[in-house]
C-alpha positions as CSV (number, residue, x, y, z in Angstrom):
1,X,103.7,85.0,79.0
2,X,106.2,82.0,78.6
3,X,104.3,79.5,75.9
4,X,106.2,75.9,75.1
5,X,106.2,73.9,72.3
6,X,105.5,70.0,72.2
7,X,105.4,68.3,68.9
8,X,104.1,64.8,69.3
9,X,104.6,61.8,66.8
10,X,107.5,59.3,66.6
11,X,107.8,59.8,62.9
12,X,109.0,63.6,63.7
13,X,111.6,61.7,66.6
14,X,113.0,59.9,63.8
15,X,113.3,62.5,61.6
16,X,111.4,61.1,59.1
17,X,109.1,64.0,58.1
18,X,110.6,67.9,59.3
19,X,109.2,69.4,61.9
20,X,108.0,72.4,60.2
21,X,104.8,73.1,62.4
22,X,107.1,74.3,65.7
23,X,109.3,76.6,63.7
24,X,105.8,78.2,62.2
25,X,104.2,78.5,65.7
26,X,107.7,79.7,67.1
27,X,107.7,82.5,64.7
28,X,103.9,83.0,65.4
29,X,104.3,83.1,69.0
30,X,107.1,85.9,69.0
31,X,105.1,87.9,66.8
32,X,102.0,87.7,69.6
33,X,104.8,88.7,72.7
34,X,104.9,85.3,73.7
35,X,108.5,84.2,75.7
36,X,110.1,81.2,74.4
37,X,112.6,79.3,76.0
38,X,111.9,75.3,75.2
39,X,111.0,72.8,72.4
40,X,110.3,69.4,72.9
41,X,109.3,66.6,70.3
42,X,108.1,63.5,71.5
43,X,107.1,60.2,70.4
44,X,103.8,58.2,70.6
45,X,104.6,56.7,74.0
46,X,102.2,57.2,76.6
47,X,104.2,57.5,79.7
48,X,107.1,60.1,78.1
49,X,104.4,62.1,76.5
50,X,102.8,62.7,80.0
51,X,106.1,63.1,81.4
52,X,106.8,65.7,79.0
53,X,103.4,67.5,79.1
54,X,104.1,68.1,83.0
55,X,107.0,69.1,82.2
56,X,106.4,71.7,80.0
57,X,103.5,73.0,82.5
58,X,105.8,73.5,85.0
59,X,108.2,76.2,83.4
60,X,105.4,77.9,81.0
61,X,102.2,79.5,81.3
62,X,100.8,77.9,77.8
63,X,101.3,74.5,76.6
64,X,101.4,73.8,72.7
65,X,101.1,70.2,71.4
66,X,100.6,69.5,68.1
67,X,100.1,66.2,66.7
68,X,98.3,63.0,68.4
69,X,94.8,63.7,67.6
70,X,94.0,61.2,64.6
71,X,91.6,58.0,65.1
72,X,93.9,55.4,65.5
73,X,95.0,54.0,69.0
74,X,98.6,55.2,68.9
75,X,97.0,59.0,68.7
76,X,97.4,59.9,72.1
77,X,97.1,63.6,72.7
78,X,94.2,64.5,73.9
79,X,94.1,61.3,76.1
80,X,97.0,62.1,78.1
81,X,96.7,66.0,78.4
82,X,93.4,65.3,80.0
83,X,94.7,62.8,82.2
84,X,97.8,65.6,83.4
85,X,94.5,68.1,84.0
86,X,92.3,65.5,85.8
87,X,89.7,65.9,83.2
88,X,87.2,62.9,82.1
89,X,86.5,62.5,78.5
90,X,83.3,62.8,77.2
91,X,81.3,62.1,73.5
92,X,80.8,66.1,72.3
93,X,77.6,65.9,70.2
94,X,78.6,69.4,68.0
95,X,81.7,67.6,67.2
96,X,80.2,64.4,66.5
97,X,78.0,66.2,63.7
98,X,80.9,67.8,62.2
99,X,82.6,64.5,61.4
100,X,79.7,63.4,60.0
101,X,78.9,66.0,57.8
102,X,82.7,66.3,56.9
103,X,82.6,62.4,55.8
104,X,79.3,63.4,53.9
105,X,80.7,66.2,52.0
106,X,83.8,64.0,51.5
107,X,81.7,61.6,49.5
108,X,80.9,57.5,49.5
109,X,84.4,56.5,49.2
110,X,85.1,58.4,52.2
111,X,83.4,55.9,55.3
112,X,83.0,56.8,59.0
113,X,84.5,53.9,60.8
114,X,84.3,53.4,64.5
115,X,87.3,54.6,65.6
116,X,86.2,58.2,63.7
117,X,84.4,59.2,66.8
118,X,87.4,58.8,69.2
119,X,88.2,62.2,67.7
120,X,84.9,63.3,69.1
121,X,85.8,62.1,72.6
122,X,87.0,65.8,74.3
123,X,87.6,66.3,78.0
124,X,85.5,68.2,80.3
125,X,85.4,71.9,80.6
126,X,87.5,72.1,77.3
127,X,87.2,75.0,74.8
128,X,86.5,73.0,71.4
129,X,88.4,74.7,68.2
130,X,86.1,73.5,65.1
131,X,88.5,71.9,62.4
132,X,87.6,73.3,59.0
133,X,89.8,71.3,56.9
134,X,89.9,68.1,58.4
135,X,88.5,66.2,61.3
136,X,89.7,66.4,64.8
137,X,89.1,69.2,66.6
138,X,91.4,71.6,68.6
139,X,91.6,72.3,72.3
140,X,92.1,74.7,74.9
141,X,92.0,73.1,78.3
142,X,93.0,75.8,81.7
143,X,93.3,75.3,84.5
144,X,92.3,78.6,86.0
145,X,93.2,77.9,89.6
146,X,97.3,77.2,88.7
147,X,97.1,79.4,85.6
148,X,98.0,76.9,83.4
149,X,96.7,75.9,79.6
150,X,97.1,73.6,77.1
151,X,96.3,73.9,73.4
152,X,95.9,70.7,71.6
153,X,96.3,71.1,67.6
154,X,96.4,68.4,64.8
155,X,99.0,68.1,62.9
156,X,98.7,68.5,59.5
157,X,99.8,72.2,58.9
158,X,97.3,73.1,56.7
159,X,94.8,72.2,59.2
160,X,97.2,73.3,62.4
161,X,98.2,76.7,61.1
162,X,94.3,77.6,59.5
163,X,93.2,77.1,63.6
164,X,95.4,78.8,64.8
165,X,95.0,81.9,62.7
166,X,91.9,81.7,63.3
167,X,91.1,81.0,66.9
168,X,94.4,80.7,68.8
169,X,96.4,83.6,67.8
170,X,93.5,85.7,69.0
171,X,93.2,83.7,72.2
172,X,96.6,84.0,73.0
173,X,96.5,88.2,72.3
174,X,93.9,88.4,74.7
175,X,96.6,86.6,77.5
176,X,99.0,89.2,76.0
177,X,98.3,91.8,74.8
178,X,101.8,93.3,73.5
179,X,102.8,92.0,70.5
180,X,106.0,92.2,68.9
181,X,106.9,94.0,65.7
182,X,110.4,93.8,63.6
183,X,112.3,95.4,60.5
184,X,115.4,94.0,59.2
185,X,118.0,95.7,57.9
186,X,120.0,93.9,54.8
187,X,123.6,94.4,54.7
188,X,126.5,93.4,51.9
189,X,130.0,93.9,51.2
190,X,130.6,94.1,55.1
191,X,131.8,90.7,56.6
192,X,130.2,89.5,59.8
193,X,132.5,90.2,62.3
194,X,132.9,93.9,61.2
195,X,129.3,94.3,61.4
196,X,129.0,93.3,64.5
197,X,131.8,95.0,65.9
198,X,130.5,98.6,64.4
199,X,127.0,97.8,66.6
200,X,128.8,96.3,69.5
201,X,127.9,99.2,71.7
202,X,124.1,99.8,70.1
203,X,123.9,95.9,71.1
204,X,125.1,96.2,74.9
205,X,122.7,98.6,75.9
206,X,119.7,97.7,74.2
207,X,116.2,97.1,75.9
208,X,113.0,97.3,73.8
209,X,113.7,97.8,70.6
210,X,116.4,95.1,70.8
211,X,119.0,94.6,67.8
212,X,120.1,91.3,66.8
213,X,122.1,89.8,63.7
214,X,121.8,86.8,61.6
215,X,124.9,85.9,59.1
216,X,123.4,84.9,55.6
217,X,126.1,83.9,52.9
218,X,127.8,86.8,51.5
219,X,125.6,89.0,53.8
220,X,124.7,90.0,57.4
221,X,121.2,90.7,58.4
222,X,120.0,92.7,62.0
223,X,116.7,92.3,62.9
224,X,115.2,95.0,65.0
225,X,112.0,94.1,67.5
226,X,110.2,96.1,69.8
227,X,107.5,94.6,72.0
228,X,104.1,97.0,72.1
229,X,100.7,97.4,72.3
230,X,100.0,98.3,68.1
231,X,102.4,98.6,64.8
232,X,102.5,102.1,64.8
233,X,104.0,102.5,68.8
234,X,106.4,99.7,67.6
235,X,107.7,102.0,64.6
236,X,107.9,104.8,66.6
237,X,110.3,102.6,69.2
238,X,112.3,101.1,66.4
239,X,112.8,104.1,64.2
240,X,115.8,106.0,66.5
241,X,117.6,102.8,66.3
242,X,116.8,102.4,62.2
243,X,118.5,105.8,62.2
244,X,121.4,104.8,63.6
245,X,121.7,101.8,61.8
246,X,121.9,103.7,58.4
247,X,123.8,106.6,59.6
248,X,126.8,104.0,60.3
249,X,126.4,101.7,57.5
250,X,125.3,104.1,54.7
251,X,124.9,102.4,51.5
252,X,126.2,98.8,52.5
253,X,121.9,98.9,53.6
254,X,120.5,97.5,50.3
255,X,117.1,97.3,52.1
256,X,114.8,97.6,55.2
257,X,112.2,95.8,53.8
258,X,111.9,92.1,55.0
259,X,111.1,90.5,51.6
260,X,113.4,92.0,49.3
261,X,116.4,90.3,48.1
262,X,119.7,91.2,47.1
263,X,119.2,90.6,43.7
264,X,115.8,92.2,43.6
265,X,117.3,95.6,44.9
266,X,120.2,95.0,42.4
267,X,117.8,94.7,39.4
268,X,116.1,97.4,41.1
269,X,118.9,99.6,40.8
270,X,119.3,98.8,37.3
271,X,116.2,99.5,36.2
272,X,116.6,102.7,38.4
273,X,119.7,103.9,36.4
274,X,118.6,102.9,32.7
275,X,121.5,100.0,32.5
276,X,121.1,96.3,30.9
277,X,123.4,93.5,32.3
278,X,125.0,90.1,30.9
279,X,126.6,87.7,33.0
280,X,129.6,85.2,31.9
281,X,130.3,82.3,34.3
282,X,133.0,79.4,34.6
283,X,133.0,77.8,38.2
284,X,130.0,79.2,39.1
285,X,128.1,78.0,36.1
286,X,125.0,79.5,35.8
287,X,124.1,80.4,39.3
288,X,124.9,84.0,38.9
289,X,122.7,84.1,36.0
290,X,119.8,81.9,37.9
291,X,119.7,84.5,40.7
292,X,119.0,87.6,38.9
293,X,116.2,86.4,36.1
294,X,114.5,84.7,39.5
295,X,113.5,88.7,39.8
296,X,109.9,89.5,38.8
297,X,110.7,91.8,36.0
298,X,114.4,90.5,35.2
299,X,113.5,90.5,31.5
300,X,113.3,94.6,31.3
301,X,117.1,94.6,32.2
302,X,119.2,91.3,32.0
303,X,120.4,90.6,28.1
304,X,121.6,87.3,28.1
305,X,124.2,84.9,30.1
306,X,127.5,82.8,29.0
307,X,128.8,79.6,30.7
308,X,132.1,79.2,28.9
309,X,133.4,76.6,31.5
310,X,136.5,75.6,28.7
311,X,138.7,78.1,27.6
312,X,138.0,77.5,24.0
313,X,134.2,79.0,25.1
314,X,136.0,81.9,26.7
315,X,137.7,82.5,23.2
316,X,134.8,82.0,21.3
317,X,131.6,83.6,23.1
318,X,133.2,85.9,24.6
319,X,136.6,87.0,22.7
320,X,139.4,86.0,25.6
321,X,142.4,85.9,24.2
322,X,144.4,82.9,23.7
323,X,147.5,84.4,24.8
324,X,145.9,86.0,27.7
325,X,144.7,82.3,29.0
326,X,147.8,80.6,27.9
327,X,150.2,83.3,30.2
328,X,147.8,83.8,32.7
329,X,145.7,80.9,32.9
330,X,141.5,81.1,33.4
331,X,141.6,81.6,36.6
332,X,142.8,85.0,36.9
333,X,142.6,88.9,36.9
334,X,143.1,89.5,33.8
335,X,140.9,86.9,32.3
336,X,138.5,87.6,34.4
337,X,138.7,91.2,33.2
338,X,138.5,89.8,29.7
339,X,135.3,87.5,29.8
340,X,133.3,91.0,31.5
341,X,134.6,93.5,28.8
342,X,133.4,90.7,26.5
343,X,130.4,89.6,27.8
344,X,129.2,93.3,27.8
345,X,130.6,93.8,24.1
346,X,128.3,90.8,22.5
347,X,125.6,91.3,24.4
348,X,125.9,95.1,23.8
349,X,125.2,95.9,27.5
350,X,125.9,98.2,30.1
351,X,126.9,96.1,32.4
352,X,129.0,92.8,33.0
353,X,129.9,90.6,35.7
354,X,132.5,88.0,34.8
355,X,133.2,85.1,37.2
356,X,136.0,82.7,37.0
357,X,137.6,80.5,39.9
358,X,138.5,77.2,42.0
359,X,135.3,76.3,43.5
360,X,136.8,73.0,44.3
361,X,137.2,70.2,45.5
362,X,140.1,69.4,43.4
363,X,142.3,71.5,40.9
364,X,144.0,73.5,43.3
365,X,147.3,74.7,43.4
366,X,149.9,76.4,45.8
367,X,150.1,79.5,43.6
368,X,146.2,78.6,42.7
369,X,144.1,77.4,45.8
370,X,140.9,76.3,46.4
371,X,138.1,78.8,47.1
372,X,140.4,81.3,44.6
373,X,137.7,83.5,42.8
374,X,138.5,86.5,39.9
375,X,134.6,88.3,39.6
376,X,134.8,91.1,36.5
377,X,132.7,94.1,36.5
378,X,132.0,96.4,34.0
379,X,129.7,99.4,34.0
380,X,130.1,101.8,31.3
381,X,133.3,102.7,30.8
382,X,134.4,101.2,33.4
383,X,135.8,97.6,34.4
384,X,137.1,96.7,37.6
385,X,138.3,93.2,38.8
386,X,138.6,92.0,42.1
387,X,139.8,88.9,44.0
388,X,138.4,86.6,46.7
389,X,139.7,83.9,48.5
390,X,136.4,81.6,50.0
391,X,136.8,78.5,52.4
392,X,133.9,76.6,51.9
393,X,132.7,73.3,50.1
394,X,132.2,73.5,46.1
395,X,128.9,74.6,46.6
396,X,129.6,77.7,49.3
397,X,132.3,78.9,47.6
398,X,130.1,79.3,44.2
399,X,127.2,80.8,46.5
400,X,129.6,83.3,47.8
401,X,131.2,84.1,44.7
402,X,127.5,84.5,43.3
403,X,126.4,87.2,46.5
404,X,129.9,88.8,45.9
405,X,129.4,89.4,42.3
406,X,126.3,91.4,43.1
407,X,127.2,92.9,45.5
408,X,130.5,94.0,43.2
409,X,127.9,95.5,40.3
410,X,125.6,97.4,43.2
411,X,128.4,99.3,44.4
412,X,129.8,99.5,41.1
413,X,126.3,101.6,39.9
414,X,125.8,103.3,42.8
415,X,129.2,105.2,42.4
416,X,127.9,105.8,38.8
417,X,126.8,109.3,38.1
418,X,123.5,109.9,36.9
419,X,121.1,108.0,34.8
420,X,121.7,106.4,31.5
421,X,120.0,108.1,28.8
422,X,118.0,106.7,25.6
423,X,120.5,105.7,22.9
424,X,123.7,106.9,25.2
425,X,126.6,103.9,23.7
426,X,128.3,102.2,26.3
């Protein structure tokens, strides 16, 4: 079943408010089986919003519009759509009651006008979808002959997306029945093209489960979807394919599990091996830090964090030496090395990850350029330094130099040995 979207209102046009109701339905949709192949916004102009409406009824089964159904005279919706299906308009008594009780509840400040009951005005033969949060109605209007719908939501998402939970979403499973199910599989420390290329073949011969990636900064992510008629048939699709998946990428997987971020799995795995963590950052001041102790549960592992943005910092919170930043400079391997071993000594962790770099836009140098990145990492006894070039704006280059750095310290524990015991030094 082929469903389109139409988001109505000349405000969205403009871009002054973000369309976020067709990216939640678009989502929705896919998850119901629904085909997708158009989105339209339009504005509050009669004669393009009927254009569009046929339109959209000519290349999909089901017909989406959001927005348009408020009491003013520029709210024109419902008026046109019943125009496109030939349907007259008439005052729905069960709907009128509901505005009025919804005004009563609502209190004496709140005052029906006349124009209120234009949103009780529905056309003939339509299905009316009670509004529970506000106080124009949805509709479903067919046209059973052509096989052809319409579905006519407000547009404030709290009332849009409460309907169509509700009402809609089970409507539209009854059209089509297969839904479609998903997993995604969270890669780092593999760039994008590589990726790709090591699923080029799974990718060119898929059918249902299909495999697709999405590039994320610092990571690659492949969504796998199967279309069937329950969860559990939809696992039993995917899970050959998940297979696969982790028998070629092996531990660069951090996680299956849609919600879980990369520095949730890295906390994860400290707390799984018994190790605290520090952080010391120059260029990407703080952000390293910011990420991990966003975890739920950050506290039970992550020590405390350095900025030391000036040398003189370096040398004083965390013990650089002067000589070392005088013949090397800040931004380099063995300072970087340096502020980690330090970091980890002061805060008397386990771990470190030192960061120091040219995130830009000026300050670079022929032997130094921009994007240039030293990231530290020390785990036990251990401290390895590594270097990245990046080729993005101030602010991707410190993102990237922030995914990097975990990603550095989750390979760097998972080639660690065992589990940390009680009172075991450093």
């Amino acid at each position: 079943m082929v469903v389109e979207l139409v988001s109505v209102g000349t405000e969205i046009l403009l871009g002054n408010i973000v369309n976020t109701n067709a990216a939640w339905l678009a989502e929705q949709c896919a998850l119901l089986g629904c085909s997708l192949y158009h989105q339209t916004v339009v504005g509050d102009n009669e004669s393009r919003m009927e254009e569009t409406i046929r339109q959209a009824l000519e290349r999909s089964d089901v017909v989406i519009l959001t927005g348009g159904l408020g009491p003013t005279k520029d709210d024109l919706t419902k008026e046109v759509t019943a125009r496109v299906f030939d349907r007259p308009l008439y005052m729905d008594s069960h709907t009128k009651e509901r505005i009025t009780e919804f005004f009563r509840i609502s209190g004496k400040e709140y005052q029906i006008t006349e124009n209120n009951w234009k949103q009780a005005m529905v056309p003939e033969g339509a299905a009316v979808i009670d509004n529970d949060n506000g106080t124009a109605p949805g509709l479903i209007l067919e046209d059973k002959e052509k096989k052809k719908a319409a579905i006519l939501l407000p547009g404030p998402p709290g009332e849009m997306r409460a309907m169509f939970e509700k009402d809609i979403a089970p409507w539209l499973n009854r059209l089509q029945p297969e839904g479609i199910y998903s997993r995604m599989i969270k890669i780092c420390g593999i760039g994008e093209s590589q990726a790709e290329t090591m699923v080029a073949d799974l990718m060119e011969k898929q059918g249902n489960p299909t495999l697709a990636p999405y590039a994320k900064i610092g990571e690659v992510h492949f969504r796998v979807t199967a279309k069937a008629v329950s969860e559990e048939k939809a696992e039993l699709l995917m899970e050959p394919l998940c297979r696969e998946m982790q028998k070629r990428f092996g531990q660069a997987i951090y996680t299956m599990d849609e919600e879980v971020t990369l520095e949730e799995a890295v906390v994860s795995l400290l707390k799984e091996k018994g190790f605290t963590v520090t952080t010391a950052e120059s260029c990407t001041g703080g952000k390293l830090a910011g990420r991990m102790l966003n975890v739920a549960g950050a506290s039970d592992v992550y020590r405390e964090g350095y900025i030391t943005y000036a040398n003189e910092s370096k040398e004083k919170l965390l013990g650089v030496a002067h000589d070392t930043l005088e013949k090397f400079g800040a931004v380099s391997p063995q300072t970087a090395r340096e502020m980690a071993l330090g970091a980890a000594r002061q805060a008397g962790a386990d771990a470190a990850l030192s960061v120091t770099g040219i995130a830009g836009p000026g300050g670079g140098t022929p032997e130094k350029p921009l994007g240039l990145v030293y990231i530290g990492c020390t785990v036990g006894e251990r401290t390895e330094v590594r270097e990245f070039h990046f080729s993005g704006n101030r602010e991707k280059n410190r993102d990237y130099a922030v995914v990097r750095a975990l990603t550095f310290l989750r390979e760097m524990l998972l080639e660690k040995d065992g589990k940390r015991e009680k009172g075991e030094s450093r």
